[in-house]
C-alpha positions in Angstrom: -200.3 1.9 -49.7 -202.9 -0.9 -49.0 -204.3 -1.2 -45.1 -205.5 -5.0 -44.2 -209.2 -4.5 -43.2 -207.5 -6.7 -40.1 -205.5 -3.6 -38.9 -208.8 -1.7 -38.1 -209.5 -4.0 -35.3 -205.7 -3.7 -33.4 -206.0 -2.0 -30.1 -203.6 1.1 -30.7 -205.5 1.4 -34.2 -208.5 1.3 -32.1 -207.2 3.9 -29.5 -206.2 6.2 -32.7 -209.5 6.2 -33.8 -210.8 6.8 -30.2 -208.4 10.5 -29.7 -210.4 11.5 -33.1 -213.7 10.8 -31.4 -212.6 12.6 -28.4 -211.5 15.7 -30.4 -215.2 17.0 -30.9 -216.4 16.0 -26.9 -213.1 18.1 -26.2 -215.0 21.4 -28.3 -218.0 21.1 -26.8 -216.9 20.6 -23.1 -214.7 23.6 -23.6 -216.7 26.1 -25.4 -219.8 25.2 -22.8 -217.8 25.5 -20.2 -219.3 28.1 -17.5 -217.7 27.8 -14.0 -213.9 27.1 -13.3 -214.7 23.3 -12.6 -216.5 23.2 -15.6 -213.1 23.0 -17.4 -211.5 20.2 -15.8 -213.9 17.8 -18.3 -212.4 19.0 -21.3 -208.9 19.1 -19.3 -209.3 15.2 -18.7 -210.0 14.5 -22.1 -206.9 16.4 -23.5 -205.0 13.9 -20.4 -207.3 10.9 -21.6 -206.2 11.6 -25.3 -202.2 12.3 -24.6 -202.4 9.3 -21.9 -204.0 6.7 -25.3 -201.8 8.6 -27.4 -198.7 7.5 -25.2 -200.1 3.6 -24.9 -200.6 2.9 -28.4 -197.2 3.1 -29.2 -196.3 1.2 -26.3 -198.7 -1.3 -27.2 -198.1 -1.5 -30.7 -194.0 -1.9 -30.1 -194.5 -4.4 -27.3 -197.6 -7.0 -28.9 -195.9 -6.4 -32.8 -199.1 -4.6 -33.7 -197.5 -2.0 -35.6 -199.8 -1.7 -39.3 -199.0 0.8 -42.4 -202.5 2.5 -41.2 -201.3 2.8 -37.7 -198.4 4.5 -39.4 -200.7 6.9 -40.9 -203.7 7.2 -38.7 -201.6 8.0 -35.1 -200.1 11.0 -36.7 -203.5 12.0 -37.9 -205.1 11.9 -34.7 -202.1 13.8 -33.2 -202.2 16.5 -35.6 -206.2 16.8 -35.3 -205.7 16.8 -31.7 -203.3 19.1 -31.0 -205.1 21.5 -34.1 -208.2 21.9 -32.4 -206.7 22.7 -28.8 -204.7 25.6 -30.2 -207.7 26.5 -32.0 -210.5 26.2 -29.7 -208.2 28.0 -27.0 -207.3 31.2 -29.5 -210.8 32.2 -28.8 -210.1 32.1 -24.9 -206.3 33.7 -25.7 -205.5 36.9 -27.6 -202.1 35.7 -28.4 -202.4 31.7 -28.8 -202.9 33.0 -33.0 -198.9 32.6 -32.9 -199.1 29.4 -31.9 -201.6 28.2 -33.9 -199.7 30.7 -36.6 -196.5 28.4 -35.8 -198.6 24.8 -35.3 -199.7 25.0 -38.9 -196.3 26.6 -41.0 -194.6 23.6 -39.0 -197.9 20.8 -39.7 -198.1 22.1 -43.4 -194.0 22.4 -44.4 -193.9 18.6 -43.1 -196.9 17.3 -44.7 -195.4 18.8 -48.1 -192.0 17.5 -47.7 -193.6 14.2 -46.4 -195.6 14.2 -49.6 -192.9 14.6 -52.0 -190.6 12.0 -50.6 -193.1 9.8 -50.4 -193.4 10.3 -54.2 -189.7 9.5 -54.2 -190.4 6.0 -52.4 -188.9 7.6 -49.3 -190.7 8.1 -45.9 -189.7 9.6 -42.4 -190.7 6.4 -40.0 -192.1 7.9 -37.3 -191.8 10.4 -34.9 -188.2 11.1 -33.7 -187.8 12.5 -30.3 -187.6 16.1 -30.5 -191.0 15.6 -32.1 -192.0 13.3 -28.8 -190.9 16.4 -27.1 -192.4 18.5 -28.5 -195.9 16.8 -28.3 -195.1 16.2 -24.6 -194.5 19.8 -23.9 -197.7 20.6 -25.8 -199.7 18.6 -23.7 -198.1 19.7 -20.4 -198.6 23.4 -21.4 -202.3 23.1 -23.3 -203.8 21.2 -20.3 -203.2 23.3 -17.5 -204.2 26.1 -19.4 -207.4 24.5 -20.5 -207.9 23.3 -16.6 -206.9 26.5 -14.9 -208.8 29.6 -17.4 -208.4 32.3 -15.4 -204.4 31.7 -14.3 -202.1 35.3 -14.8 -201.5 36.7 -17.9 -198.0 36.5 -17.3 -198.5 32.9 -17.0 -200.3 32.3 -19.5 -197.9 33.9 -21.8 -194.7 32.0 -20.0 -196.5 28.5 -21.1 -197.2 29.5 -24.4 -193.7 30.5 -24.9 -192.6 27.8 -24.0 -195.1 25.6 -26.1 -193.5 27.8 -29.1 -189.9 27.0 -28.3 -190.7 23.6 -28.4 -192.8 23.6 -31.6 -189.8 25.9 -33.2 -187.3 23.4 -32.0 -189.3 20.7 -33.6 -190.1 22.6 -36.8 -186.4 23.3 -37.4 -185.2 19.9 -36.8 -187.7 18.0 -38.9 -186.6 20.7 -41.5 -183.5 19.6 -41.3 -183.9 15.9 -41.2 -186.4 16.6 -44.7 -183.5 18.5 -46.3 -180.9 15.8 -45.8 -183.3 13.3 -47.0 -184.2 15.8 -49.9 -179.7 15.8 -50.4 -179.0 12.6 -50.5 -182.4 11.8 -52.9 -180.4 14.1 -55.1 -177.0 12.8 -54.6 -178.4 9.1 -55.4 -179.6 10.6 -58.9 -176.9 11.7 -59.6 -174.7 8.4 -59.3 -177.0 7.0 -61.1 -176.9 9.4 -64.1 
């Protein structure tokens, strides 16, 4: 896979490259955090990340700016994104280990399959949209509990649910999406044999 130097300099490659700078501000803002409105910093970050997140695409669809390292380096900031949220919140949230338990059997099982079918010459083009669900969910659910700490327990544990259902639902559909692209890889070695 060769990337154009020319593809560093498109603006949703730029904004890509601007959620991974935003990842450690995020941390920091968070884990200094002291008084409630303290935490609406690192809450507008996570909105200023999903919100670039969202117009890259846009922008790449609607100018034809879509590159083989956008390809690569969206999903990358996506996954580094979301990672450190449900990490930098387990050590707010007893229970968030499930989800971050769950975020990285689901990360890891379709970086693996994506790796092998790759090595196949096949690839999953994007995100589909229970993925895009997913990550919206995410989002919805991550910021308010990064912006509202001290929210119920109850609450707390109703939007991480929730998070989890979605990141299940995702999990099991890319699963299945990998397997019939494992299939019919098999299927088309077999004619050929």
């Amino acid at each position: 896979m060769n990337f154009n130097h020319k593809e560093w300099f498109t603006i949703p490659n730029i904004l890509s490259c601007a959620r991974i700078i935003l990842i450690p501000i995020f941390i920091s803002s968070y884990i200094h955090a002291m008084k409630s409105g303290d935490y609406y910093i690192p809450g507008m970050i996570i909105i200023l990340s999903g919100l670039t997140d969202l117009l890259d695409g846009l922008i790449a669809r609607k100018f034809n700016q879509i590159t083989e390292l956008g390809k690569v380096l969206d999903p990358i900031a996506d996954k580094l994104t979301q990672g450190a949220i449900v990490f930098t919140l387990m050590f707010r949230y007893r229970k968030m280990w499930i989800l971050v338990a769950l975020f990285m059997i689901k990360e890891l099982s379709m970086a693996i399959n994506s790796f092998i079918l790759f090595r196949r010459g096949k690839k999953l083009d994007g995100s589909l949209w229970f993925g895009k669900l997913s990550t919206t969910v995410f989002y919805a659910t991550m910021t308010v509990l990064i912006i509202f700490p001290r929210i119920s327990l109850a609450t707390t544990h109703l939007l991480m649910g929730i998070t989890g259902i979605f990141l299940l639902l995702s999990f099991v559909m890319y699963t299945k999406v990998f397997l019939n692209m494992h299939h019919s890889d098999t299927q088309g070695n077999k004619k050929l044999i």
